[in-house]
C-alpha positions as CSV (number, residue, x, y, z in Angstrom):
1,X,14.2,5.0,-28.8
2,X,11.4,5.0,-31.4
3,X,7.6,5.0,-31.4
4,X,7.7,0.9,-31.9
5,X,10.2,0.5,-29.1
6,X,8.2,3.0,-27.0
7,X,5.4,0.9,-27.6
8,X,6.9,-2.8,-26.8
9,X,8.0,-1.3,-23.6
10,X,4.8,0.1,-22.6
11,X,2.9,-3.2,-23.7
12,X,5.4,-5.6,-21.7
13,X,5.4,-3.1,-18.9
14,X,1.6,-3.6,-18.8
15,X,2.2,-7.1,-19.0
16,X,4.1,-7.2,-15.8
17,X,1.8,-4.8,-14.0
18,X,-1.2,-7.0,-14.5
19,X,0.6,-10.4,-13.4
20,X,1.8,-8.6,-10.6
21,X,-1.9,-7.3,-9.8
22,X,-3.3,-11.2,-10.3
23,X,0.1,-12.4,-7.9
24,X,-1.7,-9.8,-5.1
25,X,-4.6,-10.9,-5.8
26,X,-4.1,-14.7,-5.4
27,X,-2.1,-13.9,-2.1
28,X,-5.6,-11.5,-0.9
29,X,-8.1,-9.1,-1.9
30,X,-8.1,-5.3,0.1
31,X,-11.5,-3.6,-0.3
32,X,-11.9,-0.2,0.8
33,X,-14.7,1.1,2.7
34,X,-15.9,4.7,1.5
35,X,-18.6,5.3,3.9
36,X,-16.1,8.0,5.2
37,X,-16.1,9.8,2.0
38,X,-19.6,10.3,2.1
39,X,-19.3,11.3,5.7
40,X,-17.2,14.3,4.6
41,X,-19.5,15.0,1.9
42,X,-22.3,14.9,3.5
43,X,-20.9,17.4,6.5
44,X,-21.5,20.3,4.0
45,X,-24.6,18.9,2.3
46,X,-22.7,19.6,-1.3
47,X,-21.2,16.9,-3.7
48,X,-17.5,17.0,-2.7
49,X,-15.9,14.9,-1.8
50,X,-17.2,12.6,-5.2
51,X,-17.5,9.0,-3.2
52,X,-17.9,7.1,-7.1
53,X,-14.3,9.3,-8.4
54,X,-13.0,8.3,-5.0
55,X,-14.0,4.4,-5.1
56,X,-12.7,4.5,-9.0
57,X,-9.3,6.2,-7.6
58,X,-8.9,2.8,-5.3
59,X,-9.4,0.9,-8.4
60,X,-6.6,1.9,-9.8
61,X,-4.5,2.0,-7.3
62,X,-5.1,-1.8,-6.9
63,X,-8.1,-2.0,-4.5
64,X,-9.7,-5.3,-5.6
65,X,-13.4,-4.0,-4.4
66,X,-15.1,-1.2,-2.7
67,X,-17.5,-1.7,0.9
68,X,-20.4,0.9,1.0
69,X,-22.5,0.5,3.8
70,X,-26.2,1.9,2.8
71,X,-27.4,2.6,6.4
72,X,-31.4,3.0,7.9
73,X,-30.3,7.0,8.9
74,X,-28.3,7.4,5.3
75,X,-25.6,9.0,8.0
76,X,-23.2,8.6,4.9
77,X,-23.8,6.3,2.1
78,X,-27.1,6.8,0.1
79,X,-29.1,4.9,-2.6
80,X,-27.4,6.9,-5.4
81,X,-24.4,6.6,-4.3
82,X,-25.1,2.6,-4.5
83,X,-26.4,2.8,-7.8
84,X,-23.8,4.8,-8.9
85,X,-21.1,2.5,-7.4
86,X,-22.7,-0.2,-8.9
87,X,-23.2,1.0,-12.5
88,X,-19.5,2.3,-12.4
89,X,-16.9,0.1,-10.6
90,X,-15.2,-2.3,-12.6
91,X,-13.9,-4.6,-9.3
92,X,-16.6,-5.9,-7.1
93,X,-19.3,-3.8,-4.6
94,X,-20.1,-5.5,-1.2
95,X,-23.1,-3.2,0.3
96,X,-22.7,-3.9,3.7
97,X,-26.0,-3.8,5.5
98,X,-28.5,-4.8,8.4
99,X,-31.9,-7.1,7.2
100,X,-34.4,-4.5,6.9
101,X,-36.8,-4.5,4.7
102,X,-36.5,-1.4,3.1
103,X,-32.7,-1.9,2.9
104,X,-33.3,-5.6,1.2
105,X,-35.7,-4.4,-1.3
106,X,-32.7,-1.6,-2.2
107,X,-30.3,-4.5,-2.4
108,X,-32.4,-7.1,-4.4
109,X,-33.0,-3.9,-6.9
110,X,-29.3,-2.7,-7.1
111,X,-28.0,-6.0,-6.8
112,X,-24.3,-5.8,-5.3
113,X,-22.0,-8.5,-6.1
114,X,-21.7,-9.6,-2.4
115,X,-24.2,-8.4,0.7
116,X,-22.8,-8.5,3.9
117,X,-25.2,-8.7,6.6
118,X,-23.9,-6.4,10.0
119,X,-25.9,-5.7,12.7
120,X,-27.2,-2.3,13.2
121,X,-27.9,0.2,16.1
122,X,-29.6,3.9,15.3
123,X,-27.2,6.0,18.1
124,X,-23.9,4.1,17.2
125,X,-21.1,5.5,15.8
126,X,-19.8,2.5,13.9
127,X,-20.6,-0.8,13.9
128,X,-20.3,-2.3,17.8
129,X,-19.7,-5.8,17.6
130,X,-20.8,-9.2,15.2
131,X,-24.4,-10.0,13.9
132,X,-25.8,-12.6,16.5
133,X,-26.5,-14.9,13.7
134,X,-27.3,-17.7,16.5
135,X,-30.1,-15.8,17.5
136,X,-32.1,-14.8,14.7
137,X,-30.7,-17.9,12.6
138,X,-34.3,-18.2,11.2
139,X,-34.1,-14.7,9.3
140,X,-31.1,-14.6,8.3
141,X,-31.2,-17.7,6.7
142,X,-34.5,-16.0,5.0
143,X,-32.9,-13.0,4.2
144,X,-29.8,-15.0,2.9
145,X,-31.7,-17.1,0.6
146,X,-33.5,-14.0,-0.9
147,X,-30.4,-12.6,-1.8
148,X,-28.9,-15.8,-3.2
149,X,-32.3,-15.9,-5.4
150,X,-30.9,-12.8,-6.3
151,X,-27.7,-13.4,-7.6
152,X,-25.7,-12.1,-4.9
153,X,-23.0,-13.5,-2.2
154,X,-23.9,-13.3,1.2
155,X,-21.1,-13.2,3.6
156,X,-22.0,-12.4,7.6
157,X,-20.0,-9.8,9.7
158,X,-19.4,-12.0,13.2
159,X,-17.5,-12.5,16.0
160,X,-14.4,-14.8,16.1
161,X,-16.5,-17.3,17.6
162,X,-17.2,-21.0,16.8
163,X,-20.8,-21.1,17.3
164,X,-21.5,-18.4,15.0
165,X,-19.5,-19.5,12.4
166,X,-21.6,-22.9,12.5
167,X,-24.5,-21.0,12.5
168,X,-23.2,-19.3,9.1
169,X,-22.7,-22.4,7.4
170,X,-26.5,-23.4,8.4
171,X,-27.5,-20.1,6.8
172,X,-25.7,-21.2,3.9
173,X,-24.1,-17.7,3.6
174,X,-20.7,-17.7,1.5
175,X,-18.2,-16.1,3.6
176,X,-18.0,-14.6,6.6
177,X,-16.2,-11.5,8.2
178,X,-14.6,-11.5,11.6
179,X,-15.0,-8.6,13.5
180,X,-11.3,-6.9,14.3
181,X,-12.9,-4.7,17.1
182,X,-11.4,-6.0,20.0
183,X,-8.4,-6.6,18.5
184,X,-7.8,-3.5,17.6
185,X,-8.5,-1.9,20.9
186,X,-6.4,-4.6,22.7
187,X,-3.4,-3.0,24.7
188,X,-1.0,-5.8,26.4
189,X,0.6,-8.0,24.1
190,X,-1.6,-10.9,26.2
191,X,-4.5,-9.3,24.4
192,X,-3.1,-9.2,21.5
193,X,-2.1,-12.6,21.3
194,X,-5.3,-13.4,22.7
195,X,-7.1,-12.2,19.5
196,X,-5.1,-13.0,17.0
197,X,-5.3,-16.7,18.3
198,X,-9.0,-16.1,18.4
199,X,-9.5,-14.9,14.8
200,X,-6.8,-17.6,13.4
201,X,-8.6,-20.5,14.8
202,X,-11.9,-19.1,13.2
203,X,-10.2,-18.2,10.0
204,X,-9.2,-22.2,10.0
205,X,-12.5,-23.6,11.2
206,X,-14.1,-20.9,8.5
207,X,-11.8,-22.3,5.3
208,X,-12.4,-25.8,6.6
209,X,-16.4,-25.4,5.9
210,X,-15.7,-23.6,2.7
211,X,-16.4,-20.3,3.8
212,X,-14.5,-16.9,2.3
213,X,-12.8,-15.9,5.3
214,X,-12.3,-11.7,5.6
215,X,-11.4,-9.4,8.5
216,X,-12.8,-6.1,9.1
217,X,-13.3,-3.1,11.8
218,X,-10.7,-0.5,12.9
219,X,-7.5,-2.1,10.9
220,X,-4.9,0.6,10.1
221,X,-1.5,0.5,9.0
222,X,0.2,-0.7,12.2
223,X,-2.4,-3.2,13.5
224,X,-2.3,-5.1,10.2
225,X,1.0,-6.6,10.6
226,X,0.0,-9.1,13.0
227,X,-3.3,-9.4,11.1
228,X,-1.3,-10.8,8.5
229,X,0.5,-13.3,10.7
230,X,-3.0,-15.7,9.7
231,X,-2.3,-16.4,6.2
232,X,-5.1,-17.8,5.3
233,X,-7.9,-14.8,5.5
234,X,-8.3,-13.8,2.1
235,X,-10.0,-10.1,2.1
236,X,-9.1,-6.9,4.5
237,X,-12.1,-5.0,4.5
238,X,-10.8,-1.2,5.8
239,X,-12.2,2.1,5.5
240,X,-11.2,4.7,7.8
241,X,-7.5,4.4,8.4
242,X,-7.0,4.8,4.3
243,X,-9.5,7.4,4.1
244,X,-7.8,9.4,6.8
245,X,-4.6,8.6,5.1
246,X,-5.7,9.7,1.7
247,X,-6.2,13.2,3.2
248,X,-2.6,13.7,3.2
249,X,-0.9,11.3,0.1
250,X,-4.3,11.2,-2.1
251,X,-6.6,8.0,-2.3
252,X,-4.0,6.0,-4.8
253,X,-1.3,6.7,-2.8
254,X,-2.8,5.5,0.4
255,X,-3.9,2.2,-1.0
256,X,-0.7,1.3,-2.7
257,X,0.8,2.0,0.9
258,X,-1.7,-0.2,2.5
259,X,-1.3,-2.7,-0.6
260,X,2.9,-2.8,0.1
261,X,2.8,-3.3,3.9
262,X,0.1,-6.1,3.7
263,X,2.0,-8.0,0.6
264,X,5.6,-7.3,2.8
265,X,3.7,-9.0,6.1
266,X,2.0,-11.6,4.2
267,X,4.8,-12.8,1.9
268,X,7.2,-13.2,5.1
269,X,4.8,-15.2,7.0
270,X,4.0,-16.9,3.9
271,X,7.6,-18.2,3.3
272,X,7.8,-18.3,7.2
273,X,5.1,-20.7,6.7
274,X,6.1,-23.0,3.6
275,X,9.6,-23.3,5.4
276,X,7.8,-24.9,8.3
């Protein structure tokens, strides 16, 4: 083979890669949290694990956006990090984050592509459940509008639940992330069923009102197959199972793996669903 064939080859095998990556893409969007990265990092005070040459790793490998969540305590993810992440990804940066105002004034500087708004408790260890959006409907429709004066998407980390998804269309926030949680910790298949049928109605109700509907919080490798069984949600938010993963098989390798199993689920239930 010469250089010229070596070359056509290499251009029509780019060619395929890249409508393969927009096929994905149509079909759903995985983002990968890298708080965890930072976490590691941060346990020896030094600059290793790199969170930015991790995040760019993901990119590569297909991730079509990277979750940072910039918390009050700065337990993992700091400021730099965000501006780093910012500066240097070529996909999108959602900066997940609670509504105060030191953290808003870093977001309206920075300016991620989306902002998702989570609630936030100093002496959790992750996130415990949805932002009340009913509640404190008043500022978070503030804080929303700020951001959207800003230039950025607002989407709203909530329960599976009706009312708050009404409450997120008042806010006029853009999409809205259900909280996995429970599902994830359910046991009995009853449970199970119980969730799913939970998140798929809100997923329906969400898409309905024109709001991006994504799922987030403790998915792994063997919960997401009935995740994908609702079709329609259109981003998997998921940090610690691939980071965990990517100890052992690297950071591309563990996203092409999650990447594989969620196109395998969602293409079957897909055609399952056309079929019907």
């Amino acid at each position: 083979m010469n250089n010229s064939s070596v070359i056509i080859f290499l251009y029509f095998c780019t060619i395929i890669n890249n409508l393969a990556q927009l096929i994905i893409n149509f079909m759903f969007n995985l983002n990968l949290n890298i708080d965890h990265f930072a976490t590691l990092r941060n346990a020896r005070g030094g600059n290793e694990p790199d969170v930015v040459f991790a995040a760019l790793q993901a990119e590569m490998a297909g991730a079509t956006g990277i979750v940072a969540h910039l918390r009050k305590d700065r337990r993992h993810i700091n400021e730099k990090d965000v501006n780093l992440l910012k500066n240097m990804l070529n996909t999108k940066l959602n900066l997940e984050m609670c509504t105060d105002d030191e953290i808003m004034k870093i977001a309206l500087d920075v300016k991620p592509t989306v902002s998702t708004l989570v609630p936030e408790r100093p002496n959790e260890v992750t996130t415990e459940g949805g932002l009340d959006v009913v509640k404190h409907l008043p500022h978070i429709k503030e804080c929303t509008q700020k951001l959207h004066d800003a230039g950025i998407l607002v989407s709203l980390f909530i329960e599976a639940d009706i009312a708050q998804i009404d409450a997120a269309i008042e806010v006029k926030a853009d999409g809205v992330e259900f909280n996995t949680g429970k599902y994830a910790l359910a046991k009995t298949q009853d449970e199970i069923d119980l969730q799913i049928s939970s998140i798929w109605e809100a997923t329906n109700y969400a898409i309905k009102n024109e709001l991006v509907p994504a799922a987030g919080h403790s998915i792994n490798y063997h919960n997401i197959k009935d995740l994908c069984d609702i079709v329609d949600i259109k981003e998997y938010n998921i940090g610690h199972a691939i980071v965990s993963r990517s100890l052992f098989i690297g950071v591309s390798s563990a996203i092409k793996e999650m990447l594989d199993k969620i196109l395998k689920y969602k293409t079957f239930n897909m055609s399952a669903y056309c079929d019907y």
